[in-house]
C-alpha positions in Angstrom: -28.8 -85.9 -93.2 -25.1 -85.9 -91.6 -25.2 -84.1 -88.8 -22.2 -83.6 -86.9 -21.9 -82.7 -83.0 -19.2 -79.9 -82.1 -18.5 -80.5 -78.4 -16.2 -77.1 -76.9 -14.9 -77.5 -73.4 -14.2 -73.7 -72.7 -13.1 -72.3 -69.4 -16.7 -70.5 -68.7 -18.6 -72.9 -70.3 -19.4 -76.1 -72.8 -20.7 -75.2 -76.6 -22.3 -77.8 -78.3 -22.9 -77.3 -82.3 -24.9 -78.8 -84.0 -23.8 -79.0 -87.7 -25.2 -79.9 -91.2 -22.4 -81.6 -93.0 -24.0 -81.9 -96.0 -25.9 -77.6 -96.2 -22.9 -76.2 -94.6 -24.9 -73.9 -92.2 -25.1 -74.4 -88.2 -28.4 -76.1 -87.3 -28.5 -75.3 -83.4 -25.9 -74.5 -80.6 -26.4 -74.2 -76.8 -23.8 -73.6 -73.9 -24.1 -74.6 -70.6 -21.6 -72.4 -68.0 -19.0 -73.8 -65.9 -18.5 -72.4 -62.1 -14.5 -71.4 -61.2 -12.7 -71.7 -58.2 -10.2 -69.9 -57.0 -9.3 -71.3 -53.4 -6.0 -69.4 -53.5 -5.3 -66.1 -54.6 -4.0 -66.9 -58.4 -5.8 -70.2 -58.3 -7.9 -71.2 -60.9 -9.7 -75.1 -60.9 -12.9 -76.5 -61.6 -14.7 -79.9 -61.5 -14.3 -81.8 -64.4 -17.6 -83.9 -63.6 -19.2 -80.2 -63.8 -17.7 -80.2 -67.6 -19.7 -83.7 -68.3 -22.9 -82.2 -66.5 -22.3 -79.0 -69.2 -21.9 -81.4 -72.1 -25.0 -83.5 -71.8 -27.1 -80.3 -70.7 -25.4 -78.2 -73.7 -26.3 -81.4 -76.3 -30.0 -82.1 -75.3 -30.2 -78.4 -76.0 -28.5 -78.2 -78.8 -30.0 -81.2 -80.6 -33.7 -79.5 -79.3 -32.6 -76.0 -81.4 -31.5 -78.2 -84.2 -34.4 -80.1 -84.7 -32.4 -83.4 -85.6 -33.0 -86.9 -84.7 -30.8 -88.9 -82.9 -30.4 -90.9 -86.0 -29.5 -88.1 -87.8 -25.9 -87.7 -85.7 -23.1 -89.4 -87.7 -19.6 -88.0 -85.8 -18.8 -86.3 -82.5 -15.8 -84.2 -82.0 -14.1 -82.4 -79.3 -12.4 -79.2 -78.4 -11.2 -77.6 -75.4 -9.2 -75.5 -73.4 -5.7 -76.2 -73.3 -3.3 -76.8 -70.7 -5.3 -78.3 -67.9 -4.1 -81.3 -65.7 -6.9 -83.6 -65.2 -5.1 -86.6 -62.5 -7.0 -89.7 -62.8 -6.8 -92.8 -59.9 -6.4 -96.7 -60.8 -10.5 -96.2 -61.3 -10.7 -93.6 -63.3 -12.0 -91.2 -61.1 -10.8 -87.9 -59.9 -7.8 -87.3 -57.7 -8.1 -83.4 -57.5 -10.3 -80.5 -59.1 -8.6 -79.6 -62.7 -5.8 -76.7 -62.1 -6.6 -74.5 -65.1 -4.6 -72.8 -67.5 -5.1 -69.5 -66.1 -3.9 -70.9 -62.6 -0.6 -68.7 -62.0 0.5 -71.3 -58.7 3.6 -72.7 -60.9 6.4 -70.5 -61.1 8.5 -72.3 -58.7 8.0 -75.4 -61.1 8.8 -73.5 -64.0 11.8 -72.7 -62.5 13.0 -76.0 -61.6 11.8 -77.4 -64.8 14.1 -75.0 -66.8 16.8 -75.6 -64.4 16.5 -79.8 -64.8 15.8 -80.1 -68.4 18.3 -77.0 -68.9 16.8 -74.2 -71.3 18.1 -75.5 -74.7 16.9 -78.8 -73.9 13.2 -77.0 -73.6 14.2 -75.8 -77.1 15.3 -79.0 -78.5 12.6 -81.5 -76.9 9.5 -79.8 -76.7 10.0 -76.3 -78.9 8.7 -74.3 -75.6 9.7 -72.9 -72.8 8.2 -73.8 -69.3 5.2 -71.4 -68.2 2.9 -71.3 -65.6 0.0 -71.8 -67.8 1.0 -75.1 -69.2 0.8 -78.6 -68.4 3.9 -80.1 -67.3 4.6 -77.2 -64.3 1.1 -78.5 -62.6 2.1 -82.1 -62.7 5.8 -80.9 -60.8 3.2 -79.2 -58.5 1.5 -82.4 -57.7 4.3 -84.2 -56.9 6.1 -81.1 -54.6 2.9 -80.4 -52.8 0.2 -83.1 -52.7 2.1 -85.9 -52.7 -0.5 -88.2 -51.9 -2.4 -86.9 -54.8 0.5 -88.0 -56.4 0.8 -91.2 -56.0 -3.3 -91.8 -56.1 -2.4 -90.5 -59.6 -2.5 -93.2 -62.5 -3.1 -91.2 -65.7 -3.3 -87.4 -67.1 -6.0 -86.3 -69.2 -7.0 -82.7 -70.4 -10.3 -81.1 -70.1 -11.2 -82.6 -73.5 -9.8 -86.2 -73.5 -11.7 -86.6 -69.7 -15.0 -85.7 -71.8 -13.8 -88.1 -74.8 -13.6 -91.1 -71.7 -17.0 -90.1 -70.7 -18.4 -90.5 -73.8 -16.1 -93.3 -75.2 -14.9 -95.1 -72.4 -11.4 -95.0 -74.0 -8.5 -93.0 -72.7 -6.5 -90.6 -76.0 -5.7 -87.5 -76.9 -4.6 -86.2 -80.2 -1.5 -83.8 -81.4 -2.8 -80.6 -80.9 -3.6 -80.6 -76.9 -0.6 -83.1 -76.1 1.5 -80.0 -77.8 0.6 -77.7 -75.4 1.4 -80.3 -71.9 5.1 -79.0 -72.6 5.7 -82.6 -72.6 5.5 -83.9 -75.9 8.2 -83.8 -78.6 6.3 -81.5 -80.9 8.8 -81.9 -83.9 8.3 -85.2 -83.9 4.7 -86.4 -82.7 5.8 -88.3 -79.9 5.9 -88.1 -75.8 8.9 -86.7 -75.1 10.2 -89.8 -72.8 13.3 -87.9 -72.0 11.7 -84.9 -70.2 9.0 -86.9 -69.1 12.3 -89.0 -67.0 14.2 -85.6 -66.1 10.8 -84.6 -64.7 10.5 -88.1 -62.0 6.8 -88.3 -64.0 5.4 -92.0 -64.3 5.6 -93.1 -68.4 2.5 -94.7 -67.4 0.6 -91.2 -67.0 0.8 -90.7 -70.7 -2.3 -91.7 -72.9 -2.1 -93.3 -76.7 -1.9 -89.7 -79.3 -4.1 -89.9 -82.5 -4.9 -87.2 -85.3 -7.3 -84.8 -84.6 -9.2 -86.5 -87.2 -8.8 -89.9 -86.6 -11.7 -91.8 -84.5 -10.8 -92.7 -80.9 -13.8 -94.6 -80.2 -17.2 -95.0 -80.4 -20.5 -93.4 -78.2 -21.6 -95.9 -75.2 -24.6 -96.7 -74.4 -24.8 -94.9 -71.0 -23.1 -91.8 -72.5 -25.8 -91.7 -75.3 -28.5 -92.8 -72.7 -27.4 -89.0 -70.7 -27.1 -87.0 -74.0 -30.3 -88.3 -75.9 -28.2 -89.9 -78.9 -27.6 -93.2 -80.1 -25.0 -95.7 -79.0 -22.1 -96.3 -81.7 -21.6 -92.8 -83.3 -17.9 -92.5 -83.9 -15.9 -89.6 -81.6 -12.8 -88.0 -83.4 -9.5 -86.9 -81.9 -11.1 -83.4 -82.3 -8.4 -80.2 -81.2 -7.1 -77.8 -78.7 -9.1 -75.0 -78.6 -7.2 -72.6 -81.1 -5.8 -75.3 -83.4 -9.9 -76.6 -83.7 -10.7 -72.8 -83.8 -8.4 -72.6 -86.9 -10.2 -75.2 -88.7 -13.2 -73.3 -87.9 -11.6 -70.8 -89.5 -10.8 -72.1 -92.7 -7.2 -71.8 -91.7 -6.2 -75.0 -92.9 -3.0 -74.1 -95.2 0.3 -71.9 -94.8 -0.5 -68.8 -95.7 -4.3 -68.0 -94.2 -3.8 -66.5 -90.7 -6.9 -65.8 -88.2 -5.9 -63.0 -85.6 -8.9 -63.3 -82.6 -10.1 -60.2 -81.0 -11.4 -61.5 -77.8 -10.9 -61.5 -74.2 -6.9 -62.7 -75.3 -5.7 -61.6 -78.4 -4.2 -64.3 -80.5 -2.3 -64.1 -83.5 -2.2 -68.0 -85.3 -0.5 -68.8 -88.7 -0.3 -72.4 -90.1 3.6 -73.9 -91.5 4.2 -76.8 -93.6 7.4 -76.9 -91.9 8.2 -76.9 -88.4 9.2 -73.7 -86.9 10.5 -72.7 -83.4 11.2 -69.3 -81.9 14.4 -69.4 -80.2 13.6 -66.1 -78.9 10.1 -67.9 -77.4 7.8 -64.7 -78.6 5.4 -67.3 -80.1 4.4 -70.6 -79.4 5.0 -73.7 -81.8 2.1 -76.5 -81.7 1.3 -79.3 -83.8 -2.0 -77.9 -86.0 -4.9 -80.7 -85.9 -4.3 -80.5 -90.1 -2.3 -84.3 -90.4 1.8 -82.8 -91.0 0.9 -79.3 -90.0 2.3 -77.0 -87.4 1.2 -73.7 -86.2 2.8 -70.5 -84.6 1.0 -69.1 -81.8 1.0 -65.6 -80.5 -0.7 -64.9 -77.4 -1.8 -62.2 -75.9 -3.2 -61.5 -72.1 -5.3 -58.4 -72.6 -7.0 -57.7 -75.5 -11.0 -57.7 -75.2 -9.7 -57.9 -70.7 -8.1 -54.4 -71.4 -11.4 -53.1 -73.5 -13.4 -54.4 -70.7 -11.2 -52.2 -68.1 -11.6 -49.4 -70.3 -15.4 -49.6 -70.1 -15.7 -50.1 -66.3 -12.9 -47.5 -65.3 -13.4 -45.0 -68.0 -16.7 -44.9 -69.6 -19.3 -45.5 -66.2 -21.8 -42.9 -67.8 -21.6 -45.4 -71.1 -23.1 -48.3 -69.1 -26.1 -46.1 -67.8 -26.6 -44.8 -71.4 -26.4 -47.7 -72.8 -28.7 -49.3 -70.4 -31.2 -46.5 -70.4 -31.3 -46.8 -74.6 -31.3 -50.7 -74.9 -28.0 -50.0 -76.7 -24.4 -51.9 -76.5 -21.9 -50.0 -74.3 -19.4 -51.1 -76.8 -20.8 -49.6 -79.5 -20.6 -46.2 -77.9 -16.9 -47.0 -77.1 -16.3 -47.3 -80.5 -17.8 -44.4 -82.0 -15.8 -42.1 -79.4 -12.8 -43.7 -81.2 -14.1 -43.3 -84.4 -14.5 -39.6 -83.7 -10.7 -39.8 -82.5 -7.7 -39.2 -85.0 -5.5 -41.8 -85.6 -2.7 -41.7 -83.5 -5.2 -40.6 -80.3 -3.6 -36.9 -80.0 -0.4 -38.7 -79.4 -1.6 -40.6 -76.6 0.2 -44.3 -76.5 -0.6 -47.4 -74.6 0.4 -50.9 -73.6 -2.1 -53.3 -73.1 -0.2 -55.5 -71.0 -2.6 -55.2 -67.9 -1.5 -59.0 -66.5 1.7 -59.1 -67.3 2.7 -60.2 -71.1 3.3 -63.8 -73.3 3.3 -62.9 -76.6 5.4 -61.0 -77.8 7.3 -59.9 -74.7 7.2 -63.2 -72.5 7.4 -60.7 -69.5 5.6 -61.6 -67.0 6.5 -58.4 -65.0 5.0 -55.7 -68.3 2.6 -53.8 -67.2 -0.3 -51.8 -68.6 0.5 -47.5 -69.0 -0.7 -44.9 -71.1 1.9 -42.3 -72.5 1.9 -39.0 -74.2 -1.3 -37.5 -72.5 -1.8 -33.9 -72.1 -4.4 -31.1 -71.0 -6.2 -31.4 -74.5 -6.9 -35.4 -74.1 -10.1 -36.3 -74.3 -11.8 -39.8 -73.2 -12.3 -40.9 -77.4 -7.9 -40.3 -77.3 -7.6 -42.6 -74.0 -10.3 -44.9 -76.1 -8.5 -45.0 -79.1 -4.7 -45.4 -77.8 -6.0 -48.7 -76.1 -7.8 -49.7 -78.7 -4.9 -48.6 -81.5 -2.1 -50.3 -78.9 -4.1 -54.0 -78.4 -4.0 -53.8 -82.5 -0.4 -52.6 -82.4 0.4 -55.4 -80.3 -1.6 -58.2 -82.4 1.1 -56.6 -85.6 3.9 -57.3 -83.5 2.8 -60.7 -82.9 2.5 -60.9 -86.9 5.5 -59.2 -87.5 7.4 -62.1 -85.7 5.8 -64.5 -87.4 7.0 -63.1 -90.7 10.1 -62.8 -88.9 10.3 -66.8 -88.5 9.7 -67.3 -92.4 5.5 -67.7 -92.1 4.4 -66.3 -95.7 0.7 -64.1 -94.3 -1.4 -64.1 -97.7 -4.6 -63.5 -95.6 -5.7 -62.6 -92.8 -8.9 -64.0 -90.7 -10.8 -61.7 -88.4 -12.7 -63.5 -85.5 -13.4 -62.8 -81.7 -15.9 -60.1 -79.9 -14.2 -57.6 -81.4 -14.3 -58.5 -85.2 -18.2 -57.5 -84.3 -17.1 -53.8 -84.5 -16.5 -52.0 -88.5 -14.4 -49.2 -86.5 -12.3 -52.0 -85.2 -12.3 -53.7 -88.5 -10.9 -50.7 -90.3 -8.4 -50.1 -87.7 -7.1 -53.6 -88.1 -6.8 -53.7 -91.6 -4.7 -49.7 -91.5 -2.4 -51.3 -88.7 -1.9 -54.7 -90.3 -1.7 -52.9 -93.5 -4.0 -55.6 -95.3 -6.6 -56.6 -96.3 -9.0 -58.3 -93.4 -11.7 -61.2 -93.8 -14.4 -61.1 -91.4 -15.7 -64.9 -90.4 -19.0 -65.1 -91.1 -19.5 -67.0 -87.7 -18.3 -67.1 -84.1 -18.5 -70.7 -83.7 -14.8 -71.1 -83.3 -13.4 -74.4 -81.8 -17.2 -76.1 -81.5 -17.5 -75.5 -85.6 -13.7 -76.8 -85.9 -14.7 -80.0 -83.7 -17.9 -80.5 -86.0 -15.7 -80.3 -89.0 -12.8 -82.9 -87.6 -16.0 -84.9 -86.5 -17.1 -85.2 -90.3 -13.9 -86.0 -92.0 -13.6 -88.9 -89.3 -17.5 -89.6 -90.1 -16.3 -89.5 -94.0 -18.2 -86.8 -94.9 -15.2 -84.8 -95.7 -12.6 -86.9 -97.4 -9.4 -85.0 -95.5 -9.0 -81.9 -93.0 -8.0 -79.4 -96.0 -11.5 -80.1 -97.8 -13.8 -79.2 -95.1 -12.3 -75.2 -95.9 -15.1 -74.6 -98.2 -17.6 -75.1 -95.9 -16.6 -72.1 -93.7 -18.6 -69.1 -94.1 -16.9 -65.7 -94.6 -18.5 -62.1 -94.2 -16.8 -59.3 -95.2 -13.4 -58.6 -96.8 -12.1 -54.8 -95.2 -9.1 -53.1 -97.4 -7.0 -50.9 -95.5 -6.8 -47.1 -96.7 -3.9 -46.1 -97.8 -3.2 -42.9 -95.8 -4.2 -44.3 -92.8 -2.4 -46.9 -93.1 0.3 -44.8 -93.8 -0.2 -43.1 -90.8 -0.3 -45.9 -89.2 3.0 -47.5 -89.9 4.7 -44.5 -88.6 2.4 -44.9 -85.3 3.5 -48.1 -84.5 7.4 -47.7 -85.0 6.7 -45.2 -82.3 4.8 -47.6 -80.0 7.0 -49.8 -80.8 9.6 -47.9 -79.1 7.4 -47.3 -75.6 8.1 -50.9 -74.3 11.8 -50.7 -74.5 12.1 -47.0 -72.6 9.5 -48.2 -69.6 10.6 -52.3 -69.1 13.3 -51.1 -66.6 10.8 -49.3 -64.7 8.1 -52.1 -64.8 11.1 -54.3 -63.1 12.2 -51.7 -60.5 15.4 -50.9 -62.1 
């Protein structure tokens, strides 16, 4: 058998996967949670030793669901949430807690990032502007307000290359993550030396970049000791969290795009040829497919906003659905199925925490328009519901915008789990939608990297036939229809209340 480990670093917890290689199906999977802290208002770290503690709980686990031997193991790889500054001393251990890529501390640093490097320099070097979430802000943090810290510092990691040294010994990343540091030359696979000088950061910080595919090293015998495996099994480059989650996916090629409905809403779509944004509505990475790029939308709010709708708006819901051993969500959903399109002309933004993708306003705010004396709940329901899809299309709409051919589209995330929500994505997107036939995700994506570095998989591209796929939804044709005319509308609710939601 070639099994293949899937190891996810997530912000709430490690997934392990356990894959067959050879069947194509998931043999076991276990995740072990992660605790947060926020010693600040807007402050988000956690320990990466906790992460290693996850990993080896989450494996023993998995491997016990999976019924495998140790023997059976023939590649490792690695996923994990992006953006996180993990300072390492001379000794390898840990200077600080990991500042997370929620933690909003940064804007000062963004500012005097953009102001150093100067904004078309952003542009040129690194294809991304300077954000709070990303990488490079928290190391100008570092240096302006723990200075000490600082110069205990010898080398950055993120959350997946500390796990990789655990396991491995040996200090790497690969494209994908290093993308998203805002420090790397994405164009061009390569540290991007001259921000790294602008910024006053040590050269010497920077670890060796592989292929997401391409083996960085090899299990110890300690690390296999705490995980129950054998020593020698070879540990790919693995991938950031979404760019793994696309080969997951199957979204291996230009073309295939996966839209995620979960507690962010993200819009990602492949390119053969490196694209920027100059108007930065969308991200541009380096794909963990060898030559690859991908556009990123992001959005703050999606399954978040749902998730406010339930608590705020539907509190009877949660007693129902506790009383009838039912899913609150599903009774959500069939108040908006009950709704018309168009919610009784009820509108609303889901930008509940400001917005990245497509507004990059960090000052939008959520608000529902158009309600009247006739509104019911299942209109309220359904404008949120019909404005996180509208806002997912405009992320797609840019995309096209940028020259991104979308021949099909990929449903995953919490949401995909609903047929209303389905339908409602495939009216607004005006296409056809393929539901994954798994959640997996990233862990599935790291599996997969794992076996083309294991040689089960002879490149990245091949291991797309592996991916199971559920159903395909078509969009009706009236409603969609209906629809289009909807969302030139919404479109049009932004623009009229951004002066308000800045205090002009």
């Amino acid at each position: 058998m070639n099994a293949l480990l899937g190891i996810d670093v997530g912000t709430s917890g490690t997934k392990v996967l356990v894959w067959d290689g050879d069947d194509a199906v998931i043999l076991g999977e276990a995740t072990a949670e992660h605790t947060l802290q926020t010693p600040h208002p807007g402050w988000a770290e956690q320990s990466p030793d906790e992460w290693w503690g996850a990993t080896c709980e989450a494996t023993k686990r998995a491997l016990a669901v999976a019924k495998v031997s140790a023997a059976d193991v023939v590649g490792i790889g690695l996923s994990g949430q992006m953006h996180g500054s993990v300072f390492l001393d001379a000794s390898r251990e840990v200077v600080r807690p990991c500042i997370l890529w929620c933690d909003n501390r940064t804007a000062p640093e963004c500012d005097e990032i953009t102001q150093v490097a100067g904004k078309e320099n952003l542009h040129r070097w690194v294809a991304n502007p300077a954000l709070p979430g990303f990488t490079a802000p928290k190391a100008v943090w570092l240096r302006n307000h723990e200075p000490e810290n600082f110069r205990r510092t010898a080398t950055l990691v993120l959350p997946k290359d500390f796990i990789r040294l655990r396991l491995t010994g040996e200090m790497a990343t690969e494209v994908s993550d290093a993308a998203g540091t805002i420090l790397y030359d994405v164009e061009h696979r390569q540290w991007c030396d001259a921000l790294i000088e602008r910024l006053d950061l040590p050269r010497s910080w920077f670890v060796p970049v592989k292929g997401s595919e391409e083996v960085t090293g090899e299990l110890t015998g300690e690390a296999a000791a705490a995980l129950g495996l054998r020593a020698g099994i070879p540990v790919v480059g693995g991938g950031a969290d979404n760019a793994a989650g696309a080969v997951g996916c199957g979204i291996v090629r230009e073309g295939r795009v996966f839209v995620s409905l979960g507690s962010s809403g993200v819009v990602l779509t492949p390119c053969d040829t490196f694209r920027v944004d100059p108007d930065e509505r969308l991200h541009s990475f380096c794909a963990s497919v060898p030559g690859q790029w991908y556009l990123m939308g992001c959005m703050l709010t999606a399954g978040l906003a749902w998730r406010w709708a339930r608590d705020v708006l539907c509190p009877d819901l949660l007693g129902q659905a506790r009383a009838r051993g039912a899913d609150v969500y599903d009774l959500m959903m069939a108040e908006v199925d009950a709704a018309a399109p168009g919610a009784g002309g009820v509108n609303f933004l889901p930008h509940l925490q400001g917005e990245r993708s497509p507004l990059n306003d960090p000052r939008a705010s959520g608000a529902f328009a158009g309600i009247g004396l006739t509104s019911t709940r299942g209109d309220l329901l359904r404008a949120i519901a019909e404005g996180i899809t509208h806002n997912l299309r405009a992320c797609l709409d840019v995309a096209r915008d940028l020259g991104c051919p979308i021949e099909e589209i990929r449903l995953t995330g919490g949401g995909a789990n609903s047929p209303v929500w389905r339908q409602l994505c495939a009216d607004v997107f005006n296409a056809e939608i393929v539901v994954l036939g798994t959640a997996a995700g990233p862990a599935l994506g790291a599996a997969l990297l794992a076996g083309v570095g294991a040689g089960v998989y002879p490149d990245v591209p091949s291991t797309e036939a592996s991916v199971p796929t559920g159903e395909r939804v078509i969009p009706n044709p009236e409603s969609a229809s209906r629809h289009e005319e909807l969302y030139r509308r919404w479109r049009e609710l932004y623009p009229t209340l951004r002066p308000w939601m800045h205090g002009g």
